[in-house]
Structure formats: structure tokens, C-alpha cells
MMTF fields as JSON, N, C-alpha, C and O atoms, coordinates in Angstrom:
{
  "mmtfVersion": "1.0.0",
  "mmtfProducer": "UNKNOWN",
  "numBonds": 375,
  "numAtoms": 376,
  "numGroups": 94,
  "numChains": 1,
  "numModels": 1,
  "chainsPerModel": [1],
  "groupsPerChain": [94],
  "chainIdList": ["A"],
  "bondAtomList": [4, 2, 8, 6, 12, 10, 16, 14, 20, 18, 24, 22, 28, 26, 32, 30, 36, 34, 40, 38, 44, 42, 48, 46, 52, 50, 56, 54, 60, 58, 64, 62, 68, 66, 72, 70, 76, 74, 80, 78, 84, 82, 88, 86, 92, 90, 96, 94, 100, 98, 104, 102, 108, 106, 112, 110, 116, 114, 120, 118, 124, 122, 128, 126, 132, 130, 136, 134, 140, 138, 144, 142, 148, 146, 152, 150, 156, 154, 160, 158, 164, 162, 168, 166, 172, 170, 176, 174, 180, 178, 184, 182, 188, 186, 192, 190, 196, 194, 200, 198, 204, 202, 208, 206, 212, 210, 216, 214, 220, 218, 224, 222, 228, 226, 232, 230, 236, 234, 240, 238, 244, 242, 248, 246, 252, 250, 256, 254, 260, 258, 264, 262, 268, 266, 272, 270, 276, 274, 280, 278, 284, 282, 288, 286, 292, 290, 296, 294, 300, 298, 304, 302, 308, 306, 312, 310, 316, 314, 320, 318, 324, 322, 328, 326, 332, 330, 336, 334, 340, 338, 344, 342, 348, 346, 352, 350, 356, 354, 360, 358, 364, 362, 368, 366, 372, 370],
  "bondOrderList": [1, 1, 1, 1, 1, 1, 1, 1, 1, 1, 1, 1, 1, 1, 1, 1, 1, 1, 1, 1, 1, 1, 1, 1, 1, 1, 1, 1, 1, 1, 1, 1, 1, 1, 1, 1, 1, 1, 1, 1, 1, 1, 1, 1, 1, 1, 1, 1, 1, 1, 1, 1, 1, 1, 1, 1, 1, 1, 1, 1, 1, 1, 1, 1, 1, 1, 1, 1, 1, 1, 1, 1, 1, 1, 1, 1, 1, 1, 1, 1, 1, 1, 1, 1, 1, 1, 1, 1, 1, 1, 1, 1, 1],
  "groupList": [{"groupName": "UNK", "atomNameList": ["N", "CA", "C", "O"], "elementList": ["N", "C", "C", "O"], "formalChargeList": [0, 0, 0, 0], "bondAtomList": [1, 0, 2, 1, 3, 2], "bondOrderList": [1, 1, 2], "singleLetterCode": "X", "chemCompType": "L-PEPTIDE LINKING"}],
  "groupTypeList": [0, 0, 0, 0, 0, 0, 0, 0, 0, 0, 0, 0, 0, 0, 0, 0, 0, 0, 0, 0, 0, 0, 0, 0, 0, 0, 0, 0, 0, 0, 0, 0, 0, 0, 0, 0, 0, 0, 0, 0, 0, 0, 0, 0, 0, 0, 0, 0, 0, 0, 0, 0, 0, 0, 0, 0, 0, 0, 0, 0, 0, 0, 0, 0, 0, 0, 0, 0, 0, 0, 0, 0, 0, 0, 0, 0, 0, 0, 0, 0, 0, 0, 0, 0, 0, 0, 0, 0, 0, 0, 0, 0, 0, 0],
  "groupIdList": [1, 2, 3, 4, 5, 6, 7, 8, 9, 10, 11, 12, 13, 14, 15, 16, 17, 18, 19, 20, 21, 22, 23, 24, 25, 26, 27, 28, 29, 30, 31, 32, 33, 34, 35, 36, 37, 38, 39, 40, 41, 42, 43, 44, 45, 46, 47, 48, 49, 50, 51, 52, 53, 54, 55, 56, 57, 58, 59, 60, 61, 62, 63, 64, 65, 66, 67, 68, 69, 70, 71, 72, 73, 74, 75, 76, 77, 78, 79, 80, 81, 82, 83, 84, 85, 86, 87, 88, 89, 90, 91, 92, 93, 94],
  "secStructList": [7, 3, 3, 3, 7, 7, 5, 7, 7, 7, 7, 4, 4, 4, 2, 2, 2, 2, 2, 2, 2, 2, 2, 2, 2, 2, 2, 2, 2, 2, 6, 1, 6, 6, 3, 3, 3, 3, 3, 3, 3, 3, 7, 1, 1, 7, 6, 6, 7, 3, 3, 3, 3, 3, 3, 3, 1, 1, 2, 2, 2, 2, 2, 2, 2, 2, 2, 1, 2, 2, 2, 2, 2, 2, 2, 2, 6, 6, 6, 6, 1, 7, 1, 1, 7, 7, 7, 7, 7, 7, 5, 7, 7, 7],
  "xCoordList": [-9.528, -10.575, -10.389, -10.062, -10.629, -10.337, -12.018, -12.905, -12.164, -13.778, -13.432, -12.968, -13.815, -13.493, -15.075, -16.181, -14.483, -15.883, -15.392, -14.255, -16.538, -16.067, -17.625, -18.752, -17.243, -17.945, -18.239, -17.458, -19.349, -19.846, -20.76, -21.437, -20.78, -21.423, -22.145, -21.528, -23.428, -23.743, -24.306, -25.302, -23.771, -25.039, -26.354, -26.562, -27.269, -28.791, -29.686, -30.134, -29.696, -30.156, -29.317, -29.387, -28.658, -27.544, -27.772, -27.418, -28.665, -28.4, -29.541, -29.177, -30.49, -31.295, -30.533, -30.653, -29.593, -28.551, -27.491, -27.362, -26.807, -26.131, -27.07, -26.67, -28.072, -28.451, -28.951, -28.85, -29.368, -29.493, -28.177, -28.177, -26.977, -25.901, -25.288, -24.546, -26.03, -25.117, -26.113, -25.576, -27.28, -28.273, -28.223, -29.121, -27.281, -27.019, -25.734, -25.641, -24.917, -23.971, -23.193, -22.288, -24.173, -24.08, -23.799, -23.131, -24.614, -24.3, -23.222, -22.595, -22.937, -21.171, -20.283, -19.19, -20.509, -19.475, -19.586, -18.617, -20.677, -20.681, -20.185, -19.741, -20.081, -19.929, -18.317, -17.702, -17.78, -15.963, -15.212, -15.0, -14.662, -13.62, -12.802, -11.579, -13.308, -12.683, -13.328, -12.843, -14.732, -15.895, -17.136, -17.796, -17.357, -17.932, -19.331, -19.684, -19.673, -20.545, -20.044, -18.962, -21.414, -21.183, -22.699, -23.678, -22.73, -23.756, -23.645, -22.608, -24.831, -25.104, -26.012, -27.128, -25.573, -25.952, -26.236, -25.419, -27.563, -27.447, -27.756, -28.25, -27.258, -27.452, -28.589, -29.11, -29.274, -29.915, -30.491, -31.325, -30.152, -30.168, -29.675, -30.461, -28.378, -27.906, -27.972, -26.934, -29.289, -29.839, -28.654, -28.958, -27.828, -26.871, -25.767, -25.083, -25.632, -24.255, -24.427, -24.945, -23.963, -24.165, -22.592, -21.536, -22.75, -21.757, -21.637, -22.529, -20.305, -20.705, -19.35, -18.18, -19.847, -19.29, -19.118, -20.091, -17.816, -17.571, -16.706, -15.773, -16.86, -15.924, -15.149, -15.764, -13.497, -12.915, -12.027, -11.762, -11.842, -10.659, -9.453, -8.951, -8.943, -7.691, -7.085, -7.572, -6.307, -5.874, -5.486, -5.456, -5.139, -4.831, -6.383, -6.698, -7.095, -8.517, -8.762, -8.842, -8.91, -9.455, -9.072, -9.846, -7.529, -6.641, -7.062, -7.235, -7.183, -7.741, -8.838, -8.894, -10.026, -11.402, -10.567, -10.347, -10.313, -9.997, -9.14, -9.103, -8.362, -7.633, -8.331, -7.875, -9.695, -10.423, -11.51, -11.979, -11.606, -12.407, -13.792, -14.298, -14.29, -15.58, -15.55, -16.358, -14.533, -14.695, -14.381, -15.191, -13.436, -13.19, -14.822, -15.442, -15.217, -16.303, -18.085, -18.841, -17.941, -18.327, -17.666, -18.558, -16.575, -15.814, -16.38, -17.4, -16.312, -16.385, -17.504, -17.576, -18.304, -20.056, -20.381, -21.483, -19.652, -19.707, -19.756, -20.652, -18.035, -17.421, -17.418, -16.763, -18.568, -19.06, -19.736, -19.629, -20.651, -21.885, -21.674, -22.572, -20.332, -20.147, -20.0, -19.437, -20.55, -20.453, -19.185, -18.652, -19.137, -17.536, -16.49, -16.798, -15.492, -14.532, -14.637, -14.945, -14.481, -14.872, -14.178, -13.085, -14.053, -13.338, -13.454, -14.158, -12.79, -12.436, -11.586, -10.454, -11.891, -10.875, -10.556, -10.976, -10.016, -9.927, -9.37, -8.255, -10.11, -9.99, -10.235, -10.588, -10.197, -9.669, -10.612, -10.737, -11.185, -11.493, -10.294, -9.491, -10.139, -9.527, -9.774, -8.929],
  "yCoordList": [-38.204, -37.328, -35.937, -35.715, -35.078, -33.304, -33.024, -33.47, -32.374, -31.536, -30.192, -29.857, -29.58, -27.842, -27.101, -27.338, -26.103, -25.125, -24.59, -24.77, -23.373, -22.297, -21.443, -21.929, -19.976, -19.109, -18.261, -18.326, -17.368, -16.733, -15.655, -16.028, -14.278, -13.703, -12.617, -12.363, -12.189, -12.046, -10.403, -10.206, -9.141, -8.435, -9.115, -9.828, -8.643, -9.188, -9.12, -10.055, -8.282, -8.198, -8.817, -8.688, -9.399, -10.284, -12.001, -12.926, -12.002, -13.577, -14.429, -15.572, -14.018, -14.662, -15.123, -16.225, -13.868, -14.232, -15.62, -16.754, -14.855, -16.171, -17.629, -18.514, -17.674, -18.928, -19.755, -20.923, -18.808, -19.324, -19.617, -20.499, -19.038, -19.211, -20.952, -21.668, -21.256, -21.964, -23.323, -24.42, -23.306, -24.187, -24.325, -25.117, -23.8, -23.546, -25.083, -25.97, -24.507, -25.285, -26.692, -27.522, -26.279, -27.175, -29.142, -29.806, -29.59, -30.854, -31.182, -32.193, -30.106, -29.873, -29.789, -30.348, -29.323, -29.545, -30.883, -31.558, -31.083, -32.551, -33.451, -34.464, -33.508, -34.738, -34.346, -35.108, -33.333, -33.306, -33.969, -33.955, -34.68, -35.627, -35.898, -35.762, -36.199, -36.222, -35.887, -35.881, -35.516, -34.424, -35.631, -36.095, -36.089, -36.564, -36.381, -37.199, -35.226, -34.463, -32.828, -32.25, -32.415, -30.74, -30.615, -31.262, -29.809, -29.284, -27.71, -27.056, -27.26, -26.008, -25.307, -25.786, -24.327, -24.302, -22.682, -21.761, -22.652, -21.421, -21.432, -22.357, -19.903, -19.457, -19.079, -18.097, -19.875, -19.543, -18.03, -17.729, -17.044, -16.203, -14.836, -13.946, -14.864, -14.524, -14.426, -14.259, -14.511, -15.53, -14.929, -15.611, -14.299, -13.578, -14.477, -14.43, -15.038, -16.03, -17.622, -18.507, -17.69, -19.265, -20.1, -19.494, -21.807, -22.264, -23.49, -24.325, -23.533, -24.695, -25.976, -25.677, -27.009, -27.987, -29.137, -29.578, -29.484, -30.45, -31.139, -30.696, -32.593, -33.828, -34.039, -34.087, -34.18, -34.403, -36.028, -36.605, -36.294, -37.393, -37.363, -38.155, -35.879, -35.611, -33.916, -33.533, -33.067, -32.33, -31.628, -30.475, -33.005, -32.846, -32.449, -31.355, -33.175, -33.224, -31.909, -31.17, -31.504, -30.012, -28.953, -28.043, -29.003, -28.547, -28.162, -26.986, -29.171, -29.429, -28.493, -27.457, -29.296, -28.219, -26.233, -25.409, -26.066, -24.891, -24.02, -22.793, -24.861, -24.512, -24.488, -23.9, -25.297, -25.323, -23.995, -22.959, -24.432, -23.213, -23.35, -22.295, -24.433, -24.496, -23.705, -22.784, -23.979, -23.037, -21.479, -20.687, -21.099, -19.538, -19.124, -18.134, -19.864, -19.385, -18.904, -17.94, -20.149, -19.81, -19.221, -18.663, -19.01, -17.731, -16.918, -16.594, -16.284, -15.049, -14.299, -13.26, -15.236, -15.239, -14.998, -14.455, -15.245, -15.298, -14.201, -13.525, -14.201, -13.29, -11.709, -10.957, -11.459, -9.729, -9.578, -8.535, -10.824, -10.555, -10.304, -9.914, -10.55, -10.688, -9.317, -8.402, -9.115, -8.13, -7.889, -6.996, -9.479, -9.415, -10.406, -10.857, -10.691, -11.74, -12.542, -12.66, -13.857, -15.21, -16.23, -16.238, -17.069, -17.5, -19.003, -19.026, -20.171, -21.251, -22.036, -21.687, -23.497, -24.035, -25.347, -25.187, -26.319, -27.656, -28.482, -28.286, -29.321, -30.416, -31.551, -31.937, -32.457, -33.687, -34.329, -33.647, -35.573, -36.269, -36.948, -37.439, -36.983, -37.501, -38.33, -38.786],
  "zCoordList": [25.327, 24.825, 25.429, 26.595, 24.532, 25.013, 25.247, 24.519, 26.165, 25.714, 26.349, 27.439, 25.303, 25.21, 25.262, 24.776, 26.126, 26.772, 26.1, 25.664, 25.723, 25.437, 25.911, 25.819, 26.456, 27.126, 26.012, 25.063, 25.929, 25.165, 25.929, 26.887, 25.49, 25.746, 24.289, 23.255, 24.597, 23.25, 23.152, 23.847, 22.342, 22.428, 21.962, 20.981, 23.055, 23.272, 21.634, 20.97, 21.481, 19.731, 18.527, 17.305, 19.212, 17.92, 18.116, 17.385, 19.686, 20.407, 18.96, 18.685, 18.339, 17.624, 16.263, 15.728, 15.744, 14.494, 14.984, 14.522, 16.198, 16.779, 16.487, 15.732, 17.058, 17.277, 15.627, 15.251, 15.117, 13.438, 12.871, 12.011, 13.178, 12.697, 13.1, 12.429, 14.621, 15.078, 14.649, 14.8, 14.218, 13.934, 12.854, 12.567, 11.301, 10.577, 10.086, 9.238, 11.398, 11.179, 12.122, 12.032, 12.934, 13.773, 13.789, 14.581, 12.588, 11.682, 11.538, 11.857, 10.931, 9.85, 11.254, 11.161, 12.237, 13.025, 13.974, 14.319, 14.256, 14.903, 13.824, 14.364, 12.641, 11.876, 11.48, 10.734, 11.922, 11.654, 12.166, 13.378, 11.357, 12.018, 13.227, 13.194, 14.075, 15.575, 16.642, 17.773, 16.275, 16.716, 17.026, 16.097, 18.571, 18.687, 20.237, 21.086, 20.027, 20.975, 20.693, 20.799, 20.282, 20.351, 21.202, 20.831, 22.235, 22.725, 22.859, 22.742, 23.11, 23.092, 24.509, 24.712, 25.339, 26.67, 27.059, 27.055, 27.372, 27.964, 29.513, 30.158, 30.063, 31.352, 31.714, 31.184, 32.813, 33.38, 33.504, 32.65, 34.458, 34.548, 33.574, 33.248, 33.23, 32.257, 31.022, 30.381, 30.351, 29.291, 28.108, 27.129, 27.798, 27.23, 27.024, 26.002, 27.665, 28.062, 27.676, 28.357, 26.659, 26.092, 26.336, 26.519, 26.282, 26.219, 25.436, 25.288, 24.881, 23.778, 24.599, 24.84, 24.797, 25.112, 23.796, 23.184, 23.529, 22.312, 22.707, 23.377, 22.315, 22.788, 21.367, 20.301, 21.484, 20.585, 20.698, 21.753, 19.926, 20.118, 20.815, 21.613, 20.183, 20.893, 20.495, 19.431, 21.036, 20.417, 19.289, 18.859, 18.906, 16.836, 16.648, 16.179, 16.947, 16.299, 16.39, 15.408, 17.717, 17.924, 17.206, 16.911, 16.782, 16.696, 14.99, 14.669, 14.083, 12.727, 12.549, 11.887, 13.553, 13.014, 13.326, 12.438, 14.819, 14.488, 13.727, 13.814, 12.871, 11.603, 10.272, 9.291, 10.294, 9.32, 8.387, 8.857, 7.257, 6.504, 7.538, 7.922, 7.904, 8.985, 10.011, 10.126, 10.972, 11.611, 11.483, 11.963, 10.965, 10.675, 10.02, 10.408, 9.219, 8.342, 9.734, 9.854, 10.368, 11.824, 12.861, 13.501, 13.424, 14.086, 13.373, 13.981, 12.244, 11.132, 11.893, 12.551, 11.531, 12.237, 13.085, 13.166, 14.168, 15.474, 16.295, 16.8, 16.295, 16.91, 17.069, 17.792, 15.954, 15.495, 16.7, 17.344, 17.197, 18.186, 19.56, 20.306, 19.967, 21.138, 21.844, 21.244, 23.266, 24.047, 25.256, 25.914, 25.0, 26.074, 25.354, 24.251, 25.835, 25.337, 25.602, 26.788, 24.748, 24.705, 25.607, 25.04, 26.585, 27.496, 26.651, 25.641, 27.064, 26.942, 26.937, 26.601, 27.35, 28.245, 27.185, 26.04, 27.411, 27.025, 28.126, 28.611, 28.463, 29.502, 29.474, 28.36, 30.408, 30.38, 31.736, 32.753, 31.63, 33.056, 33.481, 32.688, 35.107, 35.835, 36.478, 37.249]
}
């Protein structure tokens, strides 16, 4: 199993579009093939800074959705809002 962070930071007047966007589609990405936990996380303090944690099957899997019309169509969406660059990892338990 892969589970991929990914860091987010948002201009502050865009964080409400973000979050309709991601409540929007959020279904459609938990129910993609290989896609079995998507959560959604904000910072404490930072309230700007969200993080999305998703459990995949495996690489291919991950690999699929982010090749997919789903996600670009959400990247598309996304990625206008951001105030800094997006960080993220994919990892593994040991």
C-alpha cells in the first residue's frame, strides 16, 4: 500500500473555493480504482495549510488516478489557489 501526502498551501480568500471544489469531488476520488482512504487535514495554527492523505493499492494505482481526466480536472481547480508550492510525498509503513 502507497499513502501519499500532499501539502497545500492556499491564498486565504481562495481556501472556501478550494474546499467546495474538494467536497465536490471528493466521492469520485475515494471510489477510483485503487483508492481506498482519502482524508482531508488542516493546520492547526496555519489554518492556510491543508493536507490530503490517500491510501492506494500500489503505485500503478496512484499512478492511474494522477494520469486521469479526474484528477487534472481537480489539479485544474486547484492549483490556481495556491500561495506557495505544493509539497508531497508517497510512502510506505515499515
Amino acid at each position: 500500500m502507497i499513502i501519499r501526502i500532499v501539502k497545500m498551501g492556499f491564498i486565504p480568500e481562495q481556501i472556501d473555493a478550494f474546499l467546495e471544489n474538494f467536497n465536490k469531488n471528493k466521492d469520485n476520488i475515494r471510489n477510483f480504482e485503487g483508492c481506498s482512504h482519502l482524508q482531508l487535514a488542516r493546520d492547526v495554527k496555519q489554518t492556510n495549510q491543508f493536507f490530503t492523505y490517500s491510501h492506494w493499492e500500489s503505485e500503478a494505482h496512484l499512478n492511474n488516478y494522477r494520469n486521469s481526466a479526474l484528477f487534472k480536472g481537480v489539479w485544474a481547480n486547484t492549483k490556481n489557489k495556491f500561495n506557495q508550492k505544493p509539497e508531497a510525498w508517497s510512502i510506505q509503513a515499515v
